[in-house]
SEPAVEX-762535 format. One record per residue (C-alpha): z, y, x. Coordinates in Angstrom, 1 decimal. Layout:
BEGIN
<<Z, Y, X>>,
...
***
This chain:
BEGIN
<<-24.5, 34.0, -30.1>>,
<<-22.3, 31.4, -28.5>>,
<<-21.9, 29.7, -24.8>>,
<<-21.5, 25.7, -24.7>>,
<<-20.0, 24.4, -21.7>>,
<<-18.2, 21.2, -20.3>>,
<<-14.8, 21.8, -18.9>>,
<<-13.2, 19.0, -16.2>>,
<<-10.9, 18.3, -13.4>>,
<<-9.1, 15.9, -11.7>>,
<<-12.3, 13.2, -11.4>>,
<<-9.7, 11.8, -7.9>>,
<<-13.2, 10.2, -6.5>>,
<<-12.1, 7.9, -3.5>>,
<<-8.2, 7.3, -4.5>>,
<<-6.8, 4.6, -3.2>>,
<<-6.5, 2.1, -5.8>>,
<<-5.0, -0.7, -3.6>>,
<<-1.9, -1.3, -5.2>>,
<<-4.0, -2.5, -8.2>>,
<<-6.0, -5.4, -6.5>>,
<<-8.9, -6.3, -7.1>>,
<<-8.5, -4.5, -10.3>>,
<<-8.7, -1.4, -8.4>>,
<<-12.7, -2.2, -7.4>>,
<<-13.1, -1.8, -11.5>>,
<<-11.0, 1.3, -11.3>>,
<<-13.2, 3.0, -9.0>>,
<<-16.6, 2.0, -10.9>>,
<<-14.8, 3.4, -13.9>>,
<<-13.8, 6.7, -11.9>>,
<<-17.7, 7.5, -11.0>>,
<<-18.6, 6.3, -15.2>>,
<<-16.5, 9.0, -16.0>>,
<<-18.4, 11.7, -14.1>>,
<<-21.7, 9.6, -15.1>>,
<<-20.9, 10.1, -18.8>>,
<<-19.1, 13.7, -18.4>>,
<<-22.5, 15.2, -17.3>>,
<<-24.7, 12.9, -19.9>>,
<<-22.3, 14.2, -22.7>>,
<<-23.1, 17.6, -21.3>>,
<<-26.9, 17.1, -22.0>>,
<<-26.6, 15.4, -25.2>>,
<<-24.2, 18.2, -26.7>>,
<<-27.2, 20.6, -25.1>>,
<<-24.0, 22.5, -22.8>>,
<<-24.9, 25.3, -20.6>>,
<<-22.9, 24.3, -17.6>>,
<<-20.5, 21.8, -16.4>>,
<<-17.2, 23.3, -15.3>>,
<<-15.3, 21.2, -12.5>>,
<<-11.8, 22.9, -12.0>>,
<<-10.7, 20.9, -8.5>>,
<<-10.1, 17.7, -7.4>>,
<<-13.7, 16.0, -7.7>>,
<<-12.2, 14.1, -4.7>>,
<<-9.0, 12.4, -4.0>>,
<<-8.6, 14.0, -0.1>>,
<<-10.4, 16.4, 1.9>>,
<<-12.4, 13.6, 4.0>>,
<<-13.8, 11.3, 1.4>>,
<<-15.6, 8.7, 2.8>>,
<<-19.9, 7.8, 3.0>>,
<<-19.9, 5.5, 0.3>>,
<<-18.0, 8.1, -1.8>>,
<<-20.3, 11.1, -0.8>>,
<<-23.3, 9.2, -1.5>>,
<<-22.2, 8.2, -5.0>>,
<<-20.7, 11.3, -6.2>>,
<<-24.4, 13.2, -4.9>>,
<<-26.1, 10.5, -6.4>>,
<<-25.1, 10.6, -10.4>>,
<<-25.2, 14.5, -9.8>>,
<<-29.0, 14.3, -8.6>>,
<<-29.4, 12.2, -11.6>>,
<<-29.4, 15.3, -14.0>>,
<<-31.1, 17.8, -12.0>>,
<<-31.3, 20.3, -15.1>>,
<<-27.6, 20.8, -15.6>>,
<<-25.9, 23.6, -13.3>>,
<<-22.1, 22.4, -12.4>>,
<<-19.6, 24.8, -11.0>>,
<<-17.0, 22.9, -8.7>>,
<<-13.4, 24.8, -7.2>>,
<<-11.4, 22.8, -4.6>>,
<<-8.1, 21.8, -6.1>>,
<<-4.6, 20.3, -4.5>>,
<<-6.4, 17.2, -2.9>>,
<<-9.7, 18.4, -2.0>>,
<<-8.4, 22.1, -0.7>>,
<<-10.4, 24.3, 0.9>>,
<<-10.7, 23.6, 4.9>>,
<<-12.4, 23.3, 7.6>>,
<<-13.1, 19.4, 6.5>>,
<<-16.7, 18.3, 5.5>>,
<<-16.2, 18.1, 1.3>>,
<<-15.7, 22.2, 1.1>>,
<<-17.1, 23.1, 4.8>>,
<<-19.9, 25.3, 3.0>>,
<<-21.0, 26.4, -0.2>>,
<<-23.7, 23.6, -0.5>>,
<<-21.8, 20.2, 1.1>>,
<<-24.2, 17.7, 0.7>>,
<<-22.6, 16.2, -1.4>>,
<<-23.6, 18.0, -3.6>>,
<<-27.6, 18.7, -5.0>>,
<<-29.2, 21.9, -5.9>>,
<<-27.9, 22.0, -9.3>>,
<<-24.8, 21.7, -7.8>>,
<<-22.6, 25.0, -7.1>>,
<<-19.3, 24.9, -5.1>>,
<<-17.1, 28.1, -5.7>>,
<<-15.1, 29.1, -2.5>>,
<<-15.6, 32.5, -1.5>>,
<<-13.1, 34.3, -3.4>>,
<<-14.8, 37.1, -4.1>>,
<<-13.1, 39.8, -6.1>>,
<<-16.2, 40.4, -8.3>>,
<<-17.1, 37.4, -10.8>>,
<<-19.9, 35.0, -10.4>>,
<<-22.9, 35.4, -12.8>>,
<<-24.2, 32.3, -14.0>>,
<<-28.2, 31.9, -13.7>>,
<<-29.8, 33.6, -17.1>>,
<<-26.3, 33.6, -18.7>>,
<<-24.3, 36.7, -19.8>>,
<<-21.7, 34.7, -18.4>>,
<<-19.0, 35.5, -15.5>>,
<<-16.9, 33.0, -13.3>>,
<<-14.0, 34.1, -12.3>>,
<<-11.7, 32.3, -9.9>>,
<<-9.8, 31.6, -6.5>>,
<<-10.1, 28.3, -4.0>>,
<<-7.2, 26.8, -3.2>>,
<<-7.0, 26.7, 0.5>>,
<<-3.8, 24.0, 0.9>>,
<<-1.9, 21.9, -1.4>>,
<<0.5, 23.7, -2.2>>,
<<1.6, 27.8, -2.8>>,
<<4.1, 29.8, -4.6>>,
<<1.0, 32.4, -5.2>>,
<<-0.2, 32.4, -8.6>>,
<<-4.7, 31.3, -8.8>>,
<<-5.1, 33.4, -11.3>>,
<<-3.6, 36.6, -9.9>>,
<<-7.0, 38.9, -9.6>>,
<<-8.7, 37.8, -12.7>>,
<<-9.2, 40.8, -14.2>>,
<<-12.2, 41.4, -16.9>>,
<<-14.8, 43.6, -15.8>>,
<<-16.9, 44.3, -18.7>>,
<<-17.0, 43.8, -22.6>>,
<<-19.6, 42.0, -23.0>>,
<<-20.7, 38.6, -22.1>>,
<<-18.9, 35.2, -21.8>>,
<<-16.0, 35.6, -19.4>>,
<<-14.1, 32.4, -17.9>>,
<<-11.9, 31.7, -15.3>>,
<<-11.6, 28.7, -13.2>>,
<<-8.2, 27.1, -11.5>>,
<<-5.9, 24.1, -10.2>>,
<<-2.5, 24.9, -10.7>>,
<<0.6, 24.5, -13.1>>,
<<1.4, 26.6, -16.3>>,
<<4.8, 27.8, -15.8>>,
<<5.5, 27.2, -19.8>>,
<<9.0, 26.4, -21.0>>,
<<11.7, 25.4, -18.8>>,
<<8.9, 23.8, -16.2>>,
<<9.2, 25.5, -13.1>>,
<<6.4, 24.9, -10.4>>,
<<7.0, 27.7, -8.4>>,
<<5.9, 25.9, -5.2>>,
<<2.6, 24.2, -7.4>>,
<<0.2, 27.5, -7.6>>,
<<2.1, 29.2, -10.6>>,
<<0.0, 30.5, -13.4>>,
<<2.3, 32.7, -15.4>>,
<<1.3, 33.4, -18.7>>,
<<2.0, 36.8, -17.7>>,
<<-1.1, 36.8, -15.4>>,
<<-3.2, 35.3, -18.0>>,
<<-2.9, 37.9, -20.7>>,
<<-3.5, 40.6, -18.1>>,
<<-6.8, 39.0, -17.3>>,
<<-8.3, 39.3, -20.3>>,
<<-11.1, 36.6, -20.3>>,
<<-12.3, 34.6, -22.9>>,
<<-11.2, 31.3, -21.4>>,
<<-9.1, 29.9, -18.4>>,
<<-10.4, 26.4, -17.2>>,
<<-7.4, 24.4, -15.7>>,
<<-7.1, 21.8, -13.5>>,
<<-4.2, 19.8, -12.0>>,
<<-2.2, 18.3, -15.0>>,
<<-3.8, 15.4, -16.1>>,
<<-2.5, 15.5, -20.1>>,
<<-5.0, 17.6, -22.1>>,
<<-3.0, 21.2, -23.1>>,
<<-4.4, 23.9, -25.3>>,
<<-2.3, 27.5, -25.0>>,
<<-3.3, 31.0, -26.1>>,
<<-2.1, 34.2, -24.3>>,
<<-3.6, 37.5, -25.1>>,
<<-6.9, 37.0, -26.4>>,
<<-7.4, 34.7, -23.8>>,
<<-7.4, 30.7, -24.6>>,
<<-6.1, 28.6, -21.5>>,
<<-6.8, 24.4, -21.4>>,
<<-6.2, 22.0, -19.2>>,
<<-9.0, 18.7, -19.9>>,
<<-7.2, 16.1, -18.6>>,
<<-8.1, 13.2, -16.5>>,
<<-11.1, 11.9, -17.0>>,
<<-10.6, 8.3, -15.5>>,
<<-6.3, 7.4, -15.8>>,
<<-5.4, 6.3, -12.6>>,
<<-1.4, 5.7, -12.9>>,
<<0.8, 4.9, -15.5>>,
<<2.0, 8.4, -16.0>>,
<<-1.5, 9.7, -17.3>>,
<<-2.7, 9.1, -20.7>>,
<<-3.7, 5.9, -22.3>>,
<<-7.5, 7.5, -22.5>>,
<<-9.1, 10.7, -19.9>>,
<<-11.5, 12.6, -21.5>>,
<<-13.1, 15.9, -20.9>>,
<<-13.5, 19.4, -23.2>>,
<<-16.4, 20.7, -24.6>>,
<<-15.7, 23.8, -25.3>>,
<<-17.6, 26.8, -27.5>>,
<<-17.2, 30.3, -27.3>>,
<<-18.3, 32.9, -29.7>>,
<<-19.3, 36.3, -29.1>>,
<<-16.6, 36.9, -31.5>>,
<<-14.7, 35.9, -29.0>>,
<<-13.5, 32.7, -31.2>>,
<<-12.8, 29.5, -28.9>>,
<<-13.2, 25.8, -30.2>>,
<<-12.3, 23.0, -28.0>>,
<<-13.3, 19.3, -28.8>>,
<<-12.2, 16.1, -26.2>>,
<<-15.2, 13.9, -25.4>>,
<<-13.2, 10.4, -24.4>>,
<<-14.8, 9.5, -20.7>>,
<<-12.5, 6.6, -19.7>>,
<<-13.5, 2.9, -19.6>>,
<<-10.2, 1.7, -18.1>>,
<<-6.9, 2.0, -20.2>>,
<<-3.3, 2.4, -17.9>>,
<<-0.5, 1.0, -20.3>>,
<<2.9, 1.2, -19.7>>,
<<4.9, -0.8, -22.2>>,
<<8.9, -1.6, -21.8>>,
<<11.2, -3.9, -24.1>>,
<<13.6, -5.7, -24.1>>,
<<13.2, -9.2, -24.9>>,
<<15.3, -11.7, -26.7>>,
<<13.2, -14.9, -26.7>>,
<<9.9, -16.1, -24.4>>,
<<8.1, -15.9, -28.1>>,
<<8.6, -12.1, -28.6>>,
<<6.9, -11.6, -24.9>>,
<<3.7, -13.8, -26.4>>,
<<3.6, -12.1, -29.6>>,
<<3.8, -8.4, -27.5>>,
<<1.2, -9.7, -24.9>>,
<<-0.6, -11.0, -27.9>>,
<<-1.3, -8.0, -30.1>>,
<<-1.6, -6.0, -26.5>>,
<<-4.4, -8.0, -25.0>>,
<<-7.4, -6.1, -23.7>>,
<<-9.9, -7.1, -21.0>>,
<<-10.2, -3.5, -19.9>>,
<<-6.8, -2.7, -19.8>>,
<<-3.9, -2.7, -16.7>>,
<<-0.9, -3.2, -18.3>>,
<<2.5, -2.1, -16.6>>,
<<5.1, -4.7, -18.2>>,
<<9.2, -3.8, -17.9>>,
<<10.6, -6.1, -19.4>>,
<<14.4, -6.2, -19.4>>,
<<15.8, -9.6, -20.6>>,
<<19.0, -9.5, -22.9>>,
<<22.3, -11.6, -21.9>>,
<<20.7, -15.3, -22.9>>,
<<19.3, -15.8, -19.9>>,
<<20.2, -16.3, -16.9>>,
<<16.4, -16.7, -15.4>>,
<<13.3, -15.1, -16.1>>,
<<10.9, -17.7, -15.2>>,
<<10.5, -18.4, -19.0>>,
<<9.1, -15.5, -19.8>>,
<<7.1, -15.3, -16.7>>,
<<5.3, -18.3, -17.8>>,
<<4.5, -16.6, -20.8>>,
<<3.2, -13.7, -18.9>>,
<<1.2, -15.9, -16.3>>,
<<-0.9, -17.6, -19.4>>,
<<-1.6, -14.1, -20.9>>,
<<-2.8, -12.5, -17.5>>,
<<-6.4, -13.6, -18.5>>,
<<-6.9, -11.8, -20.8>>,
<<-6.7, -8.2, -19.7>>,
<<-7.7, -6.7, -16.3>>,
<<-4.2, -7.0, -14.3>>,
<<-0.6, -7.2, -15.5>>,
<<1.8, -6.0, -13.8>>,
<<5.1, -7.6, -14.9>>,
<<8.8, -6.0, -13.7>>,
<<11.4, -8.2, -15.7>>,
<<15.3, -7.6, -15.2>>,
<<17.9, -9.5, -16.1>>,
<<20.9, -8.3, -18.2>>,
<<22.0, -5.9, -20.6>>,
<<19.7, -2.9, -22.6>>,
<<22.1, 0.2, -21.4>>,
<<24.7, 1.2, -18.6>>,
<<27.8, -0.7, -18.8>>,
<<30.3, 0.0, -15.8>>,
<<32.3, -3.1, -14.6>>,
<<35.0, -1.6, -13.6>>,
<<38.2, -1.5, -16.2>>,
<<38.7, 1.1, -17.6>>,
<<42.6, 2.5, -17.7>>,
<<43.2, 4.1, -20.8>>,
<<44.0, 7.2, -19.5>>,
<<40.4, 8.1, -18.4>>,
<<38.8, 6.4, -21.3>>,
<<37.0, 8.5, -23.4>>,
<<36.0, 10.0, -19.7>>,
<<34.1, 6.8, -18.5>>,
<<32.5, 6.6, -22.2>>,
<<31.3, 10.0, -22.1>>,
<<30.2, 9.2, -18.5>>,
<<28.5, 6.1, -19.1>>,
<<27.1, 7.4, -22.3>>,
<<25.4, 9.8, -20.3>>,
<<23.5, 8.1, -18.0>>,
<<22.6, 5.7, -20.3>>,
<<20.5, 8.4, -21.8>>,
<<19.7, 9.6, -18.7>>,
<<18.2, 5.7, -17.6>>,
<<16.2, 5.5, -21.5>>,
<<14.4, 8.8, -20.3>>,
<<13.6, 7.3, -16.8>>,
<<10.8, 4.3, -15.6>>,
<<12.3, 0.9, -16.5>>,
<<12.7, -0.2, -12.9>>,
<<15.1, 2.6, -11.6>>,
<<17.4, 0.7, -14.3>>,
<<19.4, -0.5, -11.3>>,
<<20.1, 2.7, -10.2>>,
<<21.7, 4.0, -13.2>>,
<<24.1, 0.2, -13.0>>,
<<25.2, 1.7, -9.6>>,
<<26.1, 4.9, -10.2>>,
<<27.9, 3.7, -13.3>>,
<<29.6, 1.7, -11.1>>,
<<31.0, 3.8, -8.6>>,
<<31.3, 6.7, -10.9>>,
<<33.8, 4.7, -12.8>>,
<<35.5, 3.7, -9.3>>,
<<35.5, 7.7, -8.7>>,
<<36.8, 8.4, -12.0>>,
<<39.4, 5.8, -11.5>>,
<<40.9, 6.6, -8.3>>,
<<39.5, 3.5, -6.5>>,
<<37.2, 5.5, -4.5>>,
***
């Protein structure tokens, strides 16, 4: 015997999306495709359910448009039962999009989970048990998953939460902690996440814990392609996890530095995609003393993908200070310099400038001439 379900988050319906122009209209349409195509995947893979683990909405007030969408595509697949939690940005309030436990938003096949009730939900017909806690603000040092507790050995058991793994030497202490302590305590079969948006597979205990990612990017921080899992428990207690790719809209981020005008072309060339937003930093070696070359290279290559977004920078690839060094603090102002320089390759492309002024006055410091 086995249990078949889809496992989401992080859908952000009604984000702004007006730093992106009209670009961000497309975005949007591409936001409610993903939903459209995570619950279609769901009856073509024949799931049980559709888990969505917080954050369906960007706020806590989304607007008419938005509510009548979102109820909309679910009404279109009346035969699939969905579970929603509130996350960070739709928390549990007195606001209209978790005011009850049926906002109408949401159809009869819909079910939103808010009562935090110490004893699981039982899914309709299903030896299956929902475990899991509503957020009720944005942010909390107390753990979601604090509670979880198995009750019984048999059956399908699976929790449900928006929150950050506190794995490595990430600390979100102030981000709904969920300690892998509390996870192995807890016993289930599976822990549905929500709130990163890179997919993460861990295991603690007999218990297998996943975050699914965002299913539509939205920034240039979140993966190149969102997706949803569809995952498959045995009652041997075996978990397999496949991603289904739900994005129609591809957030690229690309940085170089450029030597000639032709290198941009032949980048923007091999790059070109018409349902793409590219995020270009380009940073410009000593040969030039303008960019406008290169932005004309850029300004013939914007038809062909959705929107570029070009950030050029003149001067040099790493942190050089221009002060003189005296040869007393030398190897200092090297090891200095040759530290923030790694520091700036790490960071986004256009704090670069930052890192030139701290060299700069760090070398002043280290000198004596501040």
């Amino acid at each position: 015997m086995s249990l078949t379900f889809i496992h989401a988050a992080d859908f952000h319906l009604g984000a702004d999306l007006r730093r992106f122009g009209a670009a961000g209209e497309r975005l949007a349409d591409a936001q409610f495709a993903a939903l459209d195509k995570t619950l279609r995947s769901a009856g073509e893979r024949r799931a049980d359910f559709v888990l969505i683990c917080g954050d369906l909405f960007d706020s806590r007030s989304p607007s008419r448009s938005i509510i009548d969408k979102t109820r909309s595509i679910f009404s279109s697949y009346p035969s699939m039962m969905v579970f929603v939690i509130p996350g960070t940005h739709d928390f549990l309030s007195e606001r209209p999009v978790f005011s009850s436990s049926q906002p109408e938003w949401a159809p009869e096949n819909v079910t939103t989970l808010i009562d935090n009730a110490l004893s699981p939900y039982q899914v309709r017909d299903k030896n299956t048990y929902l475990y899991f806690r509503a957020n009720c603000s944005n942010k909390s040092h107390q753990s979601p998953v604090t509670g979880m507790i198995r009750t019984k050995e048999d059956g399908f058991h699976i929790g449900l939460a928006h929150g950050s793994l506190q794995t490595g030497s990430l600390d979100f202490d102030y981000d709904f902690p969920i300690g892998f302590k509390n996870i192995t305590a807890s016993r289930l079969d599976y822990i549905a996440l929500g709130h990163w948006h890179r997919p993460r597979t861990e295991k603690s205990g007999r218990t297998t814990v996943a975050y699914s990612g965002i299913p539509q990017p939205l920034s240039y921080s979140d993966p190149e392609e969102g997706s949803v899992c569809i995952t498959t428990i045995e009652d041997t207690g075996k978990v397999e996890i496949e991603r289904i790719v739900t994005s129609s809209i591809a957030l690229k981020r690309v940085s170089a530095t450029i030597y000639h005008p032709q290198e941009a072309a032949n980048l923007l060339e091999n790059l070109a995609d018409p349902n793409s937003i590219v995020k270009l930093a380009f940073r410009l070696s000593d040969n030039w003393s303008e960019a406008f070359d290169v932005e004309e290279v850029i300004e013939k290559a914007k038809a062909r993908f959705l929107l570029v977004q070009p950030d050029i920078h003149n001067g040099p690839d790493s942190v050089r200070p221009r002060v003189p060094a005296n040869g007393s603090n030398e190897q200092l102002i090297r090891a200095f310099t040759a530290e923030l320089d790694h520091l700036r390759r790490a960071d986004s492309s256009e704090r670069a400038v930052i890192y030139e002024k701290a060299a700069e006055h760090g070398v002043k410091i280290i000198t004596g001439e501040l």
